[in-house]
N, C-alpha and C positions, 0 to 999 in steps of 0.2 A: 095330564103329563107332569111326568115326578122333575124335579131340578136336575137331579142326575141324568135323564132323555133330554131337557134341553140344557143342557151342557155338550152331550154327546151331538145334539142333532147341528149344534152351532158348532162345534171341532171340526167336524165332516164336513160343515160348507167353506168354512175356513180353509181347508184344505185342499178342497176342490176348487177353492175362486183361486188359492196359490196356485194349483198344479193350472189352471189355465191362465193363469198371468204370467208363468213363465213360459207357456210352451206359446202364446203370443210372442213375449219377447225375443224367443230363438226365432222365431218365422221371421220376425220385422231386423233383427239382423242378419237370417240368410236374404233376406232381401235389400241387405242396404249393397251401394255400388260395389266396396272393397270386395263384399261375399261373392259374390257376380261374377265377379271379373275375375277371384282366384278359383272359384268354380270349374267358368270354362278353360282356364288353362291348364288344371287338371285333367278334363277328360282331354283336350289338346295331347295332351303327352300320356296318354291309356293305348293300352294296346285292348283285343278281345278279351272279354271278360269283363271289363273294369278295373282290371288289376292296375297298379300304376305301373311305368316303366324300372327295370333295377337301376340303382341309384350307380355311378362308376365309384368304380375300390381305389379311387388316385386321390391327387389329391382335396376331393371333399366328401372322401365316402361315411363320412361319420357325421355329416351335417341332415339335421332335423332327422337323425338314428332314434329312437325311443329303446331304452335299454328295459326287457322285462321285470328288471328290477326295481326299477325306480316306482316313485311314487307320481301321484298328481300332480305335484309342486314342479319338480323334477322334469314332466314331460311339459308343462308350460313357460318354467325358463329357461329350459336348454336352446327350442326352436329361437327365443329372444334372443339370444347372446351368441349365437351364430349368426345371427342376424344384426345385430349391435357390431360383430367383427367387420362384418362386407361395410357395413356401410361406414366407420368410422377406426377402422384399421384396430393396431390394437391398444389404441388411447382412449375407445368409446365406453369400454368396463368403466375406466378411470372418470372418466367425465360426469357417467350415471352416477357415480357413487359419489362422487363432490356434490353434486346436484345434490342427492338427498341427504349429504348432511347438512348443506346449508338450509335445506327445509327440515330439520329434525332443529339446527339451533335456530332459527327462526319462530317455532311452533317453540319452544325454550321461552324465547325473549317474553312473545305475543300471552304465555299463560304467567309470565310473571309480572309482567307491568301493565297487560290488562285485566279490569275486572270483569273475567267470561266466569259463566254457569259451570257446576260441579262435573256434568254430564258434559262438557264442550273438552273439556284438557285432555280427559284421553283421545278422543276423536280427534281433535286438533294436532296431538305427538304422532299417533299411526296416520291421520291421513294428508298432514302439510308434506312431509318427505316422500312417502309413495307418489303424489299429485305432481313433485318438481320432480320425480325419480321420469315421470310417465312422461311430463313433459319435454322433459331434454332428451328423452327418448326419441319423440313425436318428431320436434325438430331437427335430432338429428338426420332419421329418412330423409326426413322432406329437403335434406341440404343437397345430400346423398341422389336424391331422384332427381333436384332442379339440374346439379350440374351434370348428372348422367346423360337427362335429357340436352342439354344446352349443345353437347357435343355428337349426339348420335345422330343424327340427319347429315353430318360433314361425312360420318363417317363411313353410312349407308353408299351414300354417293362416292366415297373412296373406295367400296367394294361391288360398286355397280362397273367401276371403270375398270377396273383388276379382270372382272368375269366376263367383259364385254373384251378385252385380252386375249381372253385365251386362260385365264388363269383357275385352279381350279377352285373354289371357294374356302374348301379347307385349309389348305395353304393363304387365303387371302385373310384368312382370321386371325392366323398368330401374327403377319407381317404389319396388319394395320395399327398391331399394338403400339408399336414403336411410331407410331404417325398419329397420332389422338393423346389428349391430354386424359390427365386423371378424370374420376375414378373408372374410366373409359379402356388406358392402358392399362390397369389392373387386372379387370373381369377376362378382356379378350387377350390376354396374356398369358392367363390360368386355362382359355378354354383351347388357345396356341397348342398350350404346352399339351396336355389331356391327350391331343388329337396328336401330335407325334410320337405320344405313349402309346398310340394304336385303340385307343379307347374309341367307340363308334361313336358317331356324329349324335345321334339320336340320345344317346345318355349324356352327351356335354351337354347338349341345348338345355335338357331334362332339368340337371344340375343347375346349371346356370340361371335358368327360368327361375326355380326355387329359389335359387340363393338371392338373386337381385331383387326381383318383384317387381318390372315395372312393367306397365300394360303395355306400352310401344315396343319393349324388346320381347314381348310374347310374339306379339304380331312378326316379328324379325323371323323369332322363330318358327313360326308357325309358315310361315312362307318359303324358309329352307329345306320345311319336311316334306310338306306339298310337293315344290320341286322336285325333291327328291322321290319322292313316290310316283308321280303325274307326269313329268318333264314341263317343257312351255321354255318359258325366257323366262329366265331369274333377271336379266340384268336389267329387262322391264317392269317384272314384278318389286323387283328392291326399289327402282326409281319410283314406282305409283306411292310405297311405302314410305319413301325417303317426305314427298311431299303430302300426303295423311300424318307423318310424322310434325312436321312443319305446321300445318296447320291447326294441328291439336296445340304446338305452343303459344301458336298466336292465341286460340282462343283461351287459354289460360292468362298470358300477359294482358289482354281486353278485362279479361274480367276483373284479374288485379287494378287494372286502370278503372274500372266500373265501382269496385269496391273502396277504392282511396279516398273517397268522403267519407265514407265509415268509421278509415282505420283513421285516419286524422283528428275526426271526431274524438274518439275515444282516447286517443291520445292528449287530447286539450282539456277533454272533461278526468281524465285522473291527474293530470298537473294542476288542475283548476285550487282545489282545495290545498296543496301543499305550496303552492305561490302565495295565496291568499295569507295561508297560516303563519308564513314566514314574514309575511308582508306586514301582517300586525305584531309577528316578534318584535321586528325591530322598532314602529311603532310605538305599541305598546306593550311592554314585556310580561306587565300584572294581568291584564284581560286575556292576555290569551294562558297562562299557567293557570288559570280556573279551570281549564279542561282537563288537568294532568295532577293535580293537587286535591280539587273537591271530589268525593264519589260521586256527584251527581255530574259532574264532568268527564269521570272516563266510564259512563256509561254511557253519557251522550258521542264522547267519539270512539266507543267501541261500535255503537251501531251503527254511525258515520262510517267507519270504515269499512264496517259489513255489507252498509249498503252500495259504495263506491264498487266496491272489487262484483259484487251480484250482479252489478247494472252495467260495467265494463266487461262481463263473461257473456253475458245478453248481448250487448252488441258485437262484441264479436262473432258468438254464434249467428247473429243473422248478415252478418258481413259477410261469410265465408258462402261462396258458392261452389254447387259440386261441378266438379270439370275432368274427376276421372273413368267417365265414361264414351 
């Protein structure tokens, strides 16, 4: 065998071990919970066929639209930043975008005063600001979903009481706006209005599902449609709901109370080292400028700090437990 066949025959395995390391990695994230759980609220809201339901032409007929024109880039920021709207009104653009400049002059500071490798300073300018861009992202949902959720079980139970009235549910969804606190009067104020535009029941839910994203208001809706297809008692099915709803919080609040050694830990272990540091500033002010003066010193706490932030990403990943299922 000539070099030029194994060169070809090592190209072609290369290629084959990629093309099966990625179609792994698409599998193990249609399987992780988020995939799951947006899954079945898809086919929730399918008619025959699999086709999904039309989206209503009010007001959010243009939300997670793909325009044929666009490109790749295009159809994965637009569903973002419709998304960045619901959940953080229209400050959340604003927020994202401070976020990464302050990670673009940070990755600034970090390649001029520290001594990193020639291969580290462009990775460190594209990926410190994308990383704060993604994370203030991250938290803003998770703000967005805690207080969504904190108030939906109050309000469930205000629309079990309405329907067990007399009242008829559509009408009981713009009125509870005005009786629920944010981001709670928002959503059901949008889906108020919708439904006296004459827009059917079935494309607000649709919308709204998409737009919010949270697994307990699937079930909300998923329960409105049933009714609405099946009959039964809504005012007992939203009560079963209300407290499923309740109980998914508590088990969320246990696990945060289960994981607060973790988070404390790691809280004490990254002050550890800047108490310390400052502690021998005042000290001693020569001994500790040997770190920041000699090169053999900001290489020692360049890798000091590399290894602090590794080892606080590590505990945190095993802190976190899943609870959205």
């Amino acid at each position: 065998m000539t070099s030029i066949d194994l060169v070809t025959v090592c190209s072609f395995a290369c290629v084959l071990l990629l093309g099966l390391m990625a179609l792994t990695v698409q599998d193990m994230r249609n399987k992780q919970p988020d995939a799951r759980i947006k899954a079945r609220m898809l086919r929730s809201f399918s008619i025959e066929g699999g086709q999904p339901l039309p989206t209503a032409v009010s007001f959010d007929a243009t939300l997670f639209k793909v325009s044929r024109h666009g490109n790749a880039l295009s159809r994965w920021v637009a569903p973002r930043i419709a998304r960045l709207r619901t959940v953080a009104g229209a400050n959340g653009l604003r927020i994202v975008i401070c976020a990464a400049i302050a990670g673009a002059l940070l990755a600034l500071a970090m390649t001029s005063f520290m001594p990193l490798p020639s291969f580290v300073t462009p990775l460190l300018l594209l990926g410190l600001p994308l990383l704060a861009l993604m994370q203030v992202y991250r938290v803003l949902v998770a703000r967005f979903q805690r207080r969504f959720l904190d108030g939906f079980p109050d309000l469930i139970d205000m629309i079990v009481r309405a329907v067990r009235a007399g009242v008829p549910v559509t009408h009981v969804i713009g009125a509870a706006a005005d009786e629920c606190p944010e981001p709670l009067r928002h959503e059901f104020r949008l889906m108020g209005d919708a439904l006296q535009l004459g827009i059917d029941l079935d494309e607000v839910l649709s919308v709204a599902m998409r737009r919010i994203e949270v697994a307990d208001f699937s079930f909300f809706c998923v329960c409105l449609l049933l009714q609405r297809e099946t009959g039964g008692q809504l005012g007992e099915t939203l009560e079963n709901l209300a407290g499923i709803v309740r109980t998914r919080r508590e088990i969320r609040l246990k696990t945060k109370a289960l994981t607060g050694e973790a988070r404390i830990t790691t809280k004490i272990l990254a002050a550890i080292p800047i108490i310390i540091m400052l502690s021998l500033y005042g000290l001693n002010r020569a001994y500790v400028m040997v770190l920041f003066d000699k090169p053999a010193g900001q290489k020692l706490l360049t890798f000091a700090s590399i290894s602090v932030v590794l080892g606080i990403l590590v505990i945190n990943k095993m802190s976190k437990l899943d609870t959205s299922r």
